[in-house]
C-alpha positions, 0 to 999 in steps of 0.5 A: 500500500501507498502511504503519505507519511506526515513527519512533525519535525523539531522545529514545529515543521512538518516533511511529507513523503509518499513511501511504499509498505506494509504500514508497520514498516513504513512507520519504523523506516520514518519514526525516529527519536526526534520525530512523530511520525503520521500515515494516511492511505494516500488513495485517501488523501488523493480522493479527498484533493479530488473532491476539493477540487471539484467543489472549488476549495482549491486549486491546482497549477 
């Protein structure tokens, strides 16, 4: 599966990249002692820039 992985960083900044796994590795690939480490299902996270796309929320360049 697809995932996005959301990394919040020390300097309340977040890094976002799309990685490939069972979730349980993504996580331990990206999880570190100075980070938290999000995953959403990046078919989700597409459907969902679709739908605010289509209803003018926003825009793509």
């Amino acid at each position: 599966m697809k995932w996005l992985v959301i990394k919040s960083l020390s300097n309340d900044k977040i890094e976002c990249v799309v990685d490939e796994g069972r979730a349980d590795e993504v996580i331990e690939k990206h999880e570190s002692y100075i980070n938290d480490v999000a995953l959403v299902p990046l078919d989700v996270v597409l459907e969902a820039l679709k739908k605010a796309k289509k209803r003018g929320i926003i825009k793509f360049k």
